[in-house]
N, C-alpha and C positions, 0 to 999 in steps of 0.2 A: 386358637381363638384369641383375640385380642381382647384381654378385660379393659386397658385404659390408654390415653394416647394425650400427650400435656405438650400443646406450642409456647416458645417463650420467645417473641423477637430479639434478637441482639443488633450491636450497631452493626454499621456497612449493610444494612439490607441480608443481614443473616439468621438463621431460624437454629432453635433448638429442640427436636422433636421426639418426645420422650416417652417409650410405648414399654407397658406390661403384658408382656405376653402368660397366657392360663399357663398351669400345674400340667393340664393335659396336653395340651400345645408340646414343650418342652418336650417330654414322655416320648411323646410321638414322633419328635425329631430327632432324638435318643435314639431308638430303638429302628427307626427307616435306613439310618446310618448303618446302625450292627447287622441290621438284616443283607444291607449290600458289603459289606464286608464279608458277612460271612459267606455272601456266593460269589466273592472276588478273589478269597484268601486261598492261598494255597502251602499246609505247610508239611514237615516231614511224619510220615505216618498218618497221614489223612488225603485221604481223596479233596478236591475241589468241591466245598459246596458242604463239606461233610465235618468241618473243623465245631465241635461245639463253642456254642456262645459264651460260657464263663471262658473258655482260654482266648477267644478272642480278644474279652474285657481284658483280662489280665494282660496279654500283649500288649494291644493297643488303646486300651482305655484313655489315654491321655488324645490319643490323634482322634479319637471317635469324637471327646466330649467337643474338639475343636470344629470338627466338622460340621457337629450338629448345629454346636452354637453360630457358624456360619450362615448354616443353611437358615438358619429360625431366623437371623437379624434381615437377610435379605429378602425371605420370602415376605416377615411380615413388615417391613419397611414399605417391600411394594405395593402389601395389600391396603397398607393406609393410605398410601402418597395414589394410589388410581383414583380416590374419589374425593380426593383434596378440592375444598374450596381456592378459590383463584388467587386470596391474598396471600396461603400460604403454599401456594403451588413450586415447586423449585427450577430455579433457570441454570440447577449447573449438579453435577451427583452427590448425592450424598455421603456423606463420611462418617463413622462412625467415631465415637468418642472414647473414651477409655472405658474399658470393659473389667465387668467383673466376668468371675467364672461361673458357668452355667448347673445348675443341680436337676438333673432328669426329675419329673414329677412335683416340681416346687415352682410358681412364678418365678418370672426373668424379667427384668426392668435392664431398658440399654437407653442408650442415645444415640440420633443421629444429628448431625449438622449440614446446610445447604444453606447455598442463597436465595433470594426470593426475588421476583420486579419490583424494586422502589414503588415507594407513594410519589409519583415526578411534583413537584414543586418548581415553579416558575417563574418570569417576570413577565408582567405585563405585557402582549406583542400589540392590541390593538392601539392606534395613535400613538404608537408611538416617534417620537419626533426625530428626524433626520435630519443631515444637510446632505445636497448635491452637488456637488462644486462643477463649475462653470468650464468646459473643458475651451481651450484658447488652442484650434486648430490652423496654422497660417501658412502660408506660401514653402516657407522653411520643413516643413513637416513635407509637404506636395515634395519638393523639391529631393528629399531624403531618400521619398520612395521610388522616384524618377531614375535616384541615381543606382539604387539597388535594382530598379528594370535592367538598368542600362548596364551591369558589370553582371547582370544573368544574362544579357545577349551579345556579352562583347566578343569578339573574333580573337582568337588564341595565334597571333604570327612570329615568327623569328627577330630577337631585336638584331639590330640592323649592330651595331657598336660590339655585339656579343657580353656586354657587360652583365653583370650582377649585377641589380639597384632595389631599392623597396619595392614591392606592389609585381615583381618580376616574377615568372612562372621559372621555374628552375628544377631541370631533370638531371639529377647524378646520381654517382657511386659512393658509397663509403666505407668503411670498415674501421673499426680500434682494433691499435697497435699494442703490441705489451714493447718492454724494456729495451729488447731486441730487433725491434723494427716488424714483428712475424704480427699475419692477423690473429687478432684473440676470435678465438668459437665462438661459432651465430651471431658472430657484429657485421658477417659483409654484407652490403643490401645492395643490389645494382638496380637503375632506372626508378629511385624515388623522386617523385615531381611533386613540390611544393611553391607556397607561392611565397616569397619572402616579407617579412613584416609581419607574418600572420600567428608565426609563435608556433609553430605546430613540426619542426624539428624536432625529431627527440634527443639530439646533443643541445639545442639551442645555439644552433652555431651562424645564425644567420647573420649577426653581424660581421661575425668572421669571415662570412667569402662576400661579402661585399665590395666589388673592385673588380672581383677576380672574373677571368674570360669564360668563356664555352671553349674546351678543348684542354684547361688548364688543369692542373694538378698539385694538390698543396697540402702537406702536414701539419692541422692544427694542433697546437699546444695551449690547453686551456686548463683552467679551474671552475668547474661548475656551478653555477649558483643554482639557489632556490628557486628563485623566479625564470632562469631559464629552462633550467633541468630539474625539477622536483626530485626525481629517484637516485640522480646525481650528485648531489649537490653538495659539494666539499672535495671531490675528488676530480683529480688532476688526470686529465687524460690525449692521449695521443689519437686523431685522426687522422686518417686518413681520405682526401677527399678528392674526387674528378666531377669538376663541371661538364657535363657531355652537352644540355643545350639550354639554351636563353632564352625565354620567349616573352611579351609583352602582350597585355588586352587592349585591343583596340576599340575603345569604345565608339559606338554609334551614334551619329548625329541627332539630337531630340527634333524630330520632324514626323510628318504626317507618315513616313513610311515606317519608323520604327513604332509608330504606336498600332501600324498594321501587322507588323512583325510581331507584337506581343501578344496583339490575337485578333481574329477576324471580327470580332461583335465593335472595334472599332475605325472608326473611315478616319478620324482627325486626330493629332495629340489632343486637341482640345476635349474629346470625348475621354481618351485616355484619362487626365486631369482630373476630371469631372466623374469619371469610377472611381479615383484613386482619394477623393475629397469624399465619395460615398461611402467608404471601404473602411475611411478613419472615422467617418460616424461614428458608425456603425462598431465599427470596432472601439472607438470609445465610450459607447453606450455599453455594449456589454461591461467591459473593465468596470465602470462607474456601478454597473448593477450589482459585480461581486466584489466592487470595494461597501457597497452600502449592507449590501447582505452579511459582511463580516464584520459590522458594527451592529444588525440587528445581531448576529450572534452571540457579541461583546455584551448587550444588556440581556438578554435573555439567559446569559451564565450570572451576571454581576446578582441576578436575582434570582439564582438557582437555590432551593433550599433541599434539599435529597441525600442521603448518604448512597455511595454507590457499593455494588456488588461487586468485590472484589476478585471472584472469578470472572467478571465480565474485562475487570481493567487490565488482569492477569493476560489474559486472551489476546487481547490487542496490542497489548507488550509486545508478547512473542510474536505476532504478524510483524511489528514495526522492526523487531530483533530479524526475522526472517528475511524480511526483503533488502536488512542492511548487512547482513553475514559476508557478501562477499567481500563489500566495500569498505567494511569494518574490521579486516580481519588483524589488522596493526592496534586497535583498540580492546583495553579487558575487555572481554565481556561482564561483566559484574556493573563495573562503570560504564558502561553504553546503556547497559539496562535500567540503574537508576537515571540515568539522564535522559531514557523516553517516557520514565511514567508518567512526568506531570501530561502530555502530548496525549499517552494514552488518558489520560483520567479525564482527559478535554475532550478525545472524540465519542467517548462514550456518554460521558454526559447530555454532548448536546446530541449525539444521537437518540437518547430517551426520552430529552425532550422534545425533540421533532416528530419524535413517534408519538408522543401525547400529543401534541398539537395538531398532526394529520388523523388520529382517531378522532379528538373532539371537534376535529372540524370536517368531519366526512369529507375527507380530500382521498380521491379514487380515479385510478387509471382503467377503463374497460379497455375488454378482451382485445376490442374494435383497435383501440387506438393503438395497441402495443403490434398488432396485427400490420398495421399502415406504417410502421415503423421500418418492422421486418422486410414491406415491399419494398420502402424505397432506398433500404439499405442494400437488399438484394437487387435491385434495379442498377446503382450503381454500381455492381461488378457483375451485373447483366446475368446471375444466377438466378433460379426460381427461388422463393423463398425457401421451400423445404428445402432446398442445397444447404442456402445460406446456413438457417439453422442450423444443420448436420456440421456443416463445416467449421462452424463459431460454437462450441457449447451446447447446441441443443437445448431443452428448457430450460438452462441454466444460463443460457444468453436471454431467452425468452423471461426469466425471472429481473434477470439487471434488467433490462430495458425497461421494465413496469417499477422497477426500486429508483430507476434514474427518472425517471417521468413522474412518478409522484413526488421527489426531490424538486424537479423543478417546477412543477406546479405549489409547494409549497413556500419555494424561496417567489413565486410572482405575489403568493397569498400574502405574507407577510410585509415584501414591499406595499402591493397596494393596500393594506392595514396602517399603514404609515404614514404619519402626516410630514410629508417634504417639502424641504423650505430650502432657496435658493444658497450655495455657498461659497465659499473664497471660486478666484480665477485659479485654474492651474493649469501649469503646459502638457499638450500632451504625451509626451515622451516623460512626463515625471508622474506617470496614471501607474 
């Protein structure tokens, strides 16, 4: 029986919950203990089941009182925390505090500690005032993506001169040398094609065969730098290298037939043009919505008043620590850790407040919608929806897509809450 049960909040959203349990209570978790010991014990000169209870105690007195005292803190932790009011309800397990020793038939006073959901405290989102800045889309921009068409449908031919030169498609062989002239282990590669200029040599040797023919064959002697070869970089190494072929892109005439080439929904470049001036809207509009949205962010924390739950920020640490473990593995982990809390402590926040402000603002995604999703997700890879599901996570795709839908029904709430006022010009390409 529980005679008393005392909440104390502490900082970061943490609770101190501090329960006396009865004389009889104890007694009884005493003695449940000695009773499964003694039909578990088995010792010399006694049958199983048949060991008297004082030699029990005397054995194990010490493991029994701990087990009981186990069993009592958890069972009656849980009996209190099932019908916990919501302020102090816990969002992460409880811990117990430093323990005294238990006396069968006497109250027992423990403590536990937990976090609890913050009171969210917030900034103002309604009116509150923005700028849009004026996005400056011109010819230059058209002309950018014309030429990015034009080098995805260029024609791959032999250059004629057989040379190396920048922008050249170039398929060879290589391999490092040691001291000796011998190839060093797992360096030969035959038929690598790269396109030169692009940096994506793993010696960094493209300036080096620049000149050099299709057919030809040449030992470089370099010193690796940083910038060419990251994993390299200081060390002096012997290639060995064969140009086997030379190729150049031929690009395509900007006329009515390549903008039929790039796809059938247009008859003239001029149509072409005219998608591709829609495309940067468009695509600037978005940008501009999640540059604005990361400013309603910025005042929404600026006027955060909450302490957070440090098993929440803990949490998100370790996801951030998780998905950087492979990329990180040259870095302590101690210092990677500190240098993502602040990151964590930022997405948790404004996640709590997002969730107060989609509660107090009945912002809901129905079944329907998340449903319509599913088809025309599944439409595009032409499966029925139950495939899709089964195939992507199962209700667990079906839960993100209702968590992303009301995200972004939230981030339109907030914009249109907003009073937006026109601002600087800027270029596109600097969005």
């Amino acid at each position: 029986m529980i005679e008393n049960k005392q909440f104390e909040k502490l900082e970061n959203s943490r609770v101190k919950l501090t329960i006396t349990v009865s004389a009889d209570k104890t007694q009884s978790a005493y003695d449940d203990i000695v009773k499964e010991y003694i039909r578990q014990v088995q010792l010399p000169g006694f049958r199983k089941g048949k060991v008297p209870q004082e030699i029990i105690i005397r054995k194990f007195g010490q493991d029994i009182n701990h087990s009981a005292m186990a069993e009592l803190i958890d069972n009656s932790s849980k009996e209190v925390l099932k019908d916990i009011e919501d302020d102090y309800s816990p969002v992460s397990n409880p811990e117990a505090g430093e323990l005294d020793p238990m006396e069968p038939g006497k109250p027992y006073i423990f403590s536990i500690f937990y976090d609890i959901y913050p009171q969210v405290v917030h900034g103002e989102y309604r009116s509150m005032e923005l700028k849009k800045p004026q996005v400056q889309i011109s010819k230059k921009h058209v002309d950018e993506k014309l030429e990015e068409l034009r080098e995805q449908n260029a024609n791959i031919i032999e250059k004629e001169d057989g040379l190396v030169s920048s922008g050249t498609v170039v398929t060879m062989d290589y391999a490092e040398l040691d001291d000796n002239g011998k190839v060093l282990e797992d360096t030969h590669r035959k038929g690598f094609t790269f396109t030169v200029g692009k940096k994506n040599h793993p010696y960094g040797i493209e300036a080096d065969i620049e000149g050099m023919k299709a057919g030809e064959e040449r030992t470089i002697v370099k010193t690796c730098d940083e910038e060419a070869s990251p994993e390299l970089a200081g060390r002096t190494i012997h290639l060995y290298t064969a140009i086997k072929t030379v190729k150049e892109r031929q690009l395509p005439e900007l006329d009515d037939e390549f903008a039929q080439d790039v796809s059938d929904e247009f008859k003239t470049l001029n149509d072409l043009i005219e998608k591709i001036k829609s495309e940067l809207e468009k695509s600037a509009e978005g940008k501009l919505k999640e540059n604005m949205f990361d400013s309603v962010a910025e005042k929404l924390l600026e006027g955060a008043d909450f302490q957070l739950p440090q098993s929440m920020v803990n949490a998100e640490q370790r996801k951030y620590l998780n998905d950087l473990s492979r990329s990180a593995e040259s870095l302590e982990e101690e210092s990677l850790r500190d240098s993502l809390r602040p990151l964590a402590e930022r997405t948790v926040k404004l996640r709590l407040i997002y969730s107060k402000i989609v509660n107090d603002e009945g912002i809901n995604v129905s079944d329907e919608e998340v449903q319509n999703i599913i088809n025309e997700q599944a439409n595009m890879y032409n499966i029925k929806p139950e495939d899709y599901l089964r195939n992507f996570g199962g209700e667990r795709m079906r839960s993100y897509i209702r968590d992303q839908q009301v995200y972004n029904k939230l981030k339109d709430f907030l914009l249109n809450s907003a009073v937006v006022s026109p601002g600087e010009t800027v270029d596109y390409n600097d969005l």
